[in-house]
N, CA, C and O atoms as a GROMACS GRO file, in nm:
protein
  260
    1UNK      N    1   1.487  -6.512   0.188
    1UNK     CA    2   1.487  -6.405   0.287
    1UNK      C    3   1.396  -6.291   0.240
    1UNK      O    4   1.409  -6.235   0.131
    2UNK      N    5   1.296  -6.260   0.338
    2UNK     CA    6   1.233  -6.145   0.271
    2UNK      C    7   1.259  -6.017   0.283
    2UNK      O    8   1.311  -5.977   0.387
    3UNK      N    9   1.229  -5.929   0.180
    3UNK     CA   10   1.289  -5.765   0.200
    3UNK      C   11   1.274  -5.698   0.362
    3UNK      O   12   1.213  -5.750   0.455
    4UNK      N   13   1.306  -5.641   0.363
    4UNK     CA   14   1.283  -5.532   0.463
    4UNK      C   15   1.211  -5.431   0.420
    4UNK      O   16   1.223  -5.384   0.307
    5UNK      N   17   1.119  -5.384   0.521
    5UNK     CA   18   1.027  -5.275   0.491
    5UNK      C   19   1.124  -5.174   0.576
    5UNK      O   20   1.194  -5.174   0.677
    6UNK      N   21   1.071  -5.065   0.441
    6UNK     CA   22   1.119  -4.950   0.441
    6UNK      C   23   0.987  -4.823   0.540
    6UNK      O   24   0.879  -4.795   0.487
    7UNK      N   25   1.037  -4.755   0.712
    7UNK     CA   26   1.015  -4.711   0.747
    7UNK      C   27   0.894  -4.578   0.664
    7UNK      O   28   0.946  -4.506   0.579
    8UNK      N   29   0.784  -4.562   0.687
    8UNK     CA   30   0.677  -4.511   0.562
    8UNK      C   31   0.693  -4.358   0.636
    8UNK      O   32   0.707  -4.269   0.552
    9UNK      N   33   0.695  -4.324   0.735
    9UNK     CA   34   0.727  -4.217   0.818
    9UNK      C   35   0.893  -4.162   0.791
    9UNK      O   36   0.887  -4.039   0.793
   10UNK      N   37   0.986  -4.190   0.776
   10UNK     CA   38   1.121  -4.191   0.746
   10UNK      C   39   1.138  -4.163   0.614
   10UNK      O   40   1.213  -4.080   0.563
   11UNK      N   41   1.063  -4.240   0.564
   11UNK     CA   42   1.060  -4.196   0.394
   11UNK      C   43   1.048  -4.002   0.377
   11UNK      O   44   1.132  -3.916   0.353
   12UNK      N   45   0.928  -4.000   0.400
   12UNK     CA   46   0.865  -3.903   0.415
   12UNK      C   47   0.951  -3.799   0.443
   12UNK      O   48   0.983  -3.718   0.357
   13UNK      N   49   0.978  -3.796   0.517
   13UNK     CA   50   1.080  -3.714   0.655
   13UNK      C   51   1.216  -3.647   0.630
   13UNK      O   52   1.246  -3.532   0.662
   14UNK      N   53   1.308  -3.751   0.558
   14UNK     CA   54   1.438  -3.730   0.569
   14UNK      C   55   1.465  -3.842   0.414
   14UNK      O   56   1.405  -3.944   0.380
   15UNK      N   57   1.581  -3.765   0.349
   15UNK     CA   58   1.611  -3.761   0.206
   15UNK      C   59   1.767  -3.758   0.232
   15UNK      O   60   1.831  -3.668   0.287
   16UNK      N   61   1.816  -3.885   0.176
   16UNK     CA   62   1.968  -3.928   0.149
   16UNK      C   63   2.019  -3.896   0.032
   16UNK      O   64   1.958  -3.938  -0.066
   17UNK      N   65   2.146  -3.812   0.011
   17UNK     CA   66   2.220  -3.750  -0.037
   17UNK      C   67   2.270  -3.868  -0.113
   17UNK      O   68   2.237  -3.975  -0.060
   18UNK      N   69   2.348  -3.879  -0.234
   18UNK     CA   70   2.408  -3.963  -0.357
   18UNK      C   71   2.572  -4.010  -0.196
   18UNK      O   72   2.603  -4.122  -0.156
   19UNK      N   73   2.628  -3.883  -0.154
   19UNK     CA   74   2.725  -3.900  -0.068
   19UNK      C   75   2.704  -4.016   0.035
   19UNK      O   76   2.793  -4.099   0.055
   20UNK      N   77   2.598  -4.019   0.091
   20UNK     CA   78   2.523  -4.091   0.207
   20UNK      C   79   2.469  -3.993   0.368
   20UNK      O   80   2.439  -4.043   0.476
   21UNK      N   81   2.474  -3.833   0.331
   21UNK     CA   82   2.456  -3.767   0.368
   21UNK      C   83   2.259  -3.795   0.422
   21UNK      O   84   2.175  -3.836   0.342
   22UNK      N   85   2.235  -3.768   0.535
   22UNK     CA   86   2.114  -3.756   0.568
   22UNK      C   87   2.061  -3.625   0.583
   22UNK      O   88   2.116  -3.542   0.656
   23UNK      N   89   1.943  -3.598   0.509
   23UNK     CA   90   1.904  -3.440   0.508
   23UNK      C   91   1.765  -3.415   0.585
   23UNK      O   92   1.695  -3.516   0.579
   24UNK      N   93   1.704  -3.305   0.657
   24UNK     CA   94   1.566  -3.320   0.688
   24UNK      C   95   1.551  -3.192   0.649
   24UNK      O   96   1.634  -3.121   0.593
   25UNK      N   97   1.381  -3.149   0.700
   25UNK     CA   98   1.339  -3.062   0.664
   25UNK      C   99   1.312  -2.987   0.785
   25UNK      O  100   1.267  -3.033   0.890
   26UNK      N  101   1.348  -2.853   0.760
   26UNK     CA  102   1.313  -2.718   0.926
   26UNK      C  103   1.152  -2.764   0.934
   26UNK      O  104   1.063  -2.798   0.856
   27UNK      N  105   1.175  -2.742   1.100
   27UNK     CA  106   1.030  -2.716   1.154
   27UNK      C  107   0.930  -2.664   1.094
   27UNK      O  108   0.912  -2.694   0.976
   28UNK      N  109   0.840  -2.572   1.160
   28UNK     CA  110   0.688  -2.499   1.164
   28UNK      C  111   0.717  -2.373   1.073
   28UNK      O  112   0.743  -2.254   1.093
   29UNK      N  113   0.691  -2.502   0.903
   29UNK     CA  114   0.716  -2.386   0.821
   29UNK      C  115   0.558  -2.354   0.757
   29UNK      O  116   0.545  -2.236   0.725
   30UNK      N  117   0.428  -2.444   0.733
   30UNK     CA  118   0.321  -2.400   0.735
   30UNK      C  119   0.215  -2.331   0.806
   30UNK      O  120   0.139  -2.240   0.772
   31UNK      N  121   0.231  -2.411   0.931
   31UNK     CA  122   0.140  -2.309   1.042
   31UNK      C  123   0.193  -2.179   1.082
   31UNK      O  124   0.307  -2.149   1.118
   32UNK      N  125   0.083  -2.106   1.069
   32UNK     CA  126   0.041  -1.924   1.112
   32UNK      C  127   0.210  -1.838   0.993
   32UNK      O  128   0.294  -1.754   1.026
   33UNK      N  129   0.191  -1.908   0.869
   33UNK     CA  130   0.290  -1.841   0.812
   33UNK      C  131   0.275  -1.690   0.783
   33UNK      O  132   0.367  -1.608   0.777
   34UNK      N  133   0.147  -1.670   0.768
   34UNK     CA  134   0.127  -1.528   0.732
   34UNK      C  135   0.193  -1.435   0.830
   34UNK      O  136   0.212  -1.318   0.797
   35UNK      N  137   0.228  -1.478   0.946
   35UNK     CA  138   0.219  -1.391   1.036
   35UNK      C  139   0.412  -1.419   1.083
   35UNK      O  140   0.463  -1.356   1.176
   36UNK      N  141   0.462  -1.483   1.030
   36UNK     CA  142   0.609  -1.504   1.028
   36UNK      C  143   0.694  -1.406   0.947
   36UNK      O  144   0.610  -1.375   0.863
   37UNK      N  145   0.785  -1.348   0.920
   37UNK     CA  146   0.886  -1.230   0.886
   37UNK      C  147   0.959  -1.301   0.764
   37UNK      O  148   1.028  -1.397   0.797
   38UNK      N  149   0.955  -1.273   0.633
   38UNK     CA  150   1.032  -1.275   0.501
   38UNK      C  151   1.162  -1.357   0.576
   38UNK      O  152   1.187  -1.472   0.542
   39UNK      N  153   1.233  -1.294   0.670
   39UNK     CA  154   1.352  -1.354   0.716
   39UNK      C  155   1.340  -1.490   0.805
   39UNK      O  156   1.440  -1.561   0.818
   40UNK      N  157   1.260  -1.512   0.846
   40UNK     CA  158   1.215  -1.625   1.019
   40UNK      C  159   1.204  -1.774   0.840
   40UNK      O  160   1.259  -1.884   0.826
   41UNK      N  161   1.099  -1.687   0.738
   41UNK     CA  162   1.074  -1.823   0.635
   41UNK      C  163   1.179  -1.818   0.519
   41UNK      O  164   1.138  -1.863   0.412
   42UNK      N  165   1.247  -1.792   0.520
   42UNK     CA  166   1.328  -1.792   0.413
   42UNK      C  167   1.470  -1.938   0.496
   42UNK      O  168   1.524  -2.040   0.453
   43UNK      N  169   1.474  -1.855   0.635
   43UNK     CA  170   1.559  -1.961   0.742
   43UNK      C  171   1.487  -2.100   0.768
   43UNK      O  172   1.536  -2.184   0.844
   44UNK      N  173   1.381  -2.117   0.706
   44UNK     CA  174   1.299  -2.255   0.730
   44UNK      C  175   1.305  -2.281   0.625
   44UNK      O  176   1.274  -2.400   0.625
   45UNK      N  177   1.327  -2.251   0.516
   45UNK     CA  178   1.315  -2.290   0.335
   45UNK      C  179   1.450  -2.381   0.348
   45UNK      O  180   1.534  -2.363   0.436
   46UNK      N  181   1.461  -2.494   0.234
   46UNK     CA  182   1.608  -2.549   0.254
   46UNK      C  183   1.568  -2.688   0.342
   46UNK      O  184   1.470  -2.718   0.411
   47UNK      N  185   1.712  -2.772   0.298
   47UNK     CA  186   1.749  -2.917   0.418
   47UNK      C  187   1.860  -2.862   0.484
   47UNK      O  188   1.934  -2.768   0.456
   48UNK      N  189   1.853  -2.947   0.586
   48UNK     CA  190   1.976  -2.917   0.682
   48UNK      C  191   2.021  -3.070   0.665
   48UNK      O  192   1.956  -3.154   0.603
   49UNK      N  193   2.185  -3.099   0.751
   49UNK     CA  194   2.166  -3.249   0.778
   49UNK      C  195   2.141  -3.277   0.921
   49UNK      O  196   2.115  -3.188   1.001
   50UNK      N  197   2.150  -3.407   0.953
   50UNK     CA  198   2.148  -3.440   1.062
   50UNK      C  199   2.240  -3.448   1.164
   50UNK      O  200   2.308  -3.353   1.124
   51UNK      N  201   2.315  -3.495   1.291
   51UNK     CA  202   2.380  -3.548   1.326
   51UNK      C  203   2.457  -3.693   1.282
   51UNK      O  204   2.412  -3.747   1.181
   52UNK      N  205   2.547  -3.745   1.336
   52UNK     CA  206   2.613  -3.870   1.321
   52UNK      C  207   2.536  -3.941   1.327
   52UNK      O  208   2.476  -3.986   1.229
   53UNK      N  209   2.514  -3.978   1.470
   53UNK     CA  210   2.412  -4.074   1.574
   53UNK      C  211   2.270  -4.070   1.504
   53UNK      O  212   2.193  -4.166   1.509
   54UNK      N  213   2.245  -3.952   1.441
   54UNK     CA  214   2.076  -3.981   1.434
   54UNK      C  215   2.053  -3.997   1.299
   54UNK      O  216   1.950  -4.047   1.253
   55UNK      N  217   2.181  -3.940   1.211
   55UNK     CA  218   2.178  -4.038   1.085
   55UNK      C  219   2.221  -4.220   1.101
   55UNK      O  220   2.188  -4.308   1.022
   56UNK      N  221   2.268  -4.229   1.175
   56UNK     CA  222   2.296  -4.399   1.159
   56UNK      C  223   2.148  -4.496   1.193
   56UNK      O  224   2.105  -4.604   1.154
   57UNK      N  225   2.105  -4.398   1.281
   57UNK     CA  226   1.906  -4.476   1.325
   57UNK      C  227   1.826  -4.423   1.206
   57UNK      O  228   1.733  -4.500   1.182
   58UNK      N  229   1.831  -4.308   1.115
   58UNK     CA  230   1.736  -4.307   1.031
   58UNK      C  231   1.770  -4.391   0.876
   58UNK      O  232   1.696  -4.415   0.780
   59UNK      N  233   1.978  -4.435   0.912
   59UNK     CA  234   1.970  -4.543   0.747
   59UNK      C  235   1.941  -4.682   0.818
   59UNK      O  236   1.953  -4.790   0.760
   60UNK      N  237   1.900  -4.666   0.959
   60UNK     CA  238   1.835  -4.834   0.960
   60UNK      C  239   1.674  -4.868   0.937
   60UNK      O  240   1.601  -4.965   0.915
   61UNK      N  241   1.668  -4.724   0.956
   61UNK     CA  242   1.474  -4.726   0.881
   61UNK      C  243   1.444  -4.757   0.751
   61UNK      O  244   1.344  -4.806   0.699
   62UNK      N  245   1.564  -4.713   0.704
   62UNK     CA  246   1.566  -4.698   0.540
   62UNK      C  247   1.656  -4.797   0.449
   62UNK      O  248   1.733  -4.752   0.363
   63UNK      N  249   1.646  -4.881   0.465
   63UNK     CA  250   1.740  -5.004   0.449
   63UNK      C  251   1.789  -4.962   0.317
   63UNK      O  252   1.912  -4.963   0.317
   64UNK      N  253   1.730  -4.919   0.188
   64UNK     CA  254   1.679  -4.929   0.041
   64UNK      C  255   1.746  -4.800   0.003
   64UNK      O  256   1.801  -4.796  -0.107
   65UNK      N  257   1.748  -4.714   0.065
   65UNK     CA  258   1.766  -4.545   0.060
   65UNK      C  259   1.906  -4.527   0.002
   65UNK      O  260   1.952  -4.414  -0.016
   0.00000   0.00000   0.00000
């Protein structure tokens, strides 16, 4: 049986917790930063998690994760 490939976009993207927690990363934290407020980037710094539903489609991208 051969492996499953691991989603190369998904990888990237979203980072599984030791728990099985799915984490991503805030939006539009490089473009026009100069011009964003100490407070607007500090609220984009950090993972958040995901939902239920949209963690169960991103551990089927990630078979390996």
């Amino acid at each position: 049986m051969p492996k499953i490939k691991t989603h190369s976009g998904a990888k990237r993207r979203f980072h599984i917790t030791a728990g099985g927690k799915v984490l991503r990363t805030k939006g539009p934290k490089s473009h026009l930063r100069r011009r964003k407020s100490d407070r607007v980037k500090s609220k984009l710094a950090g993972k958040v998690g995901v939902s239920k539903s949209f963690a169960r489609r991103i551990k089927a991208l990630m078979p390996y994760a």
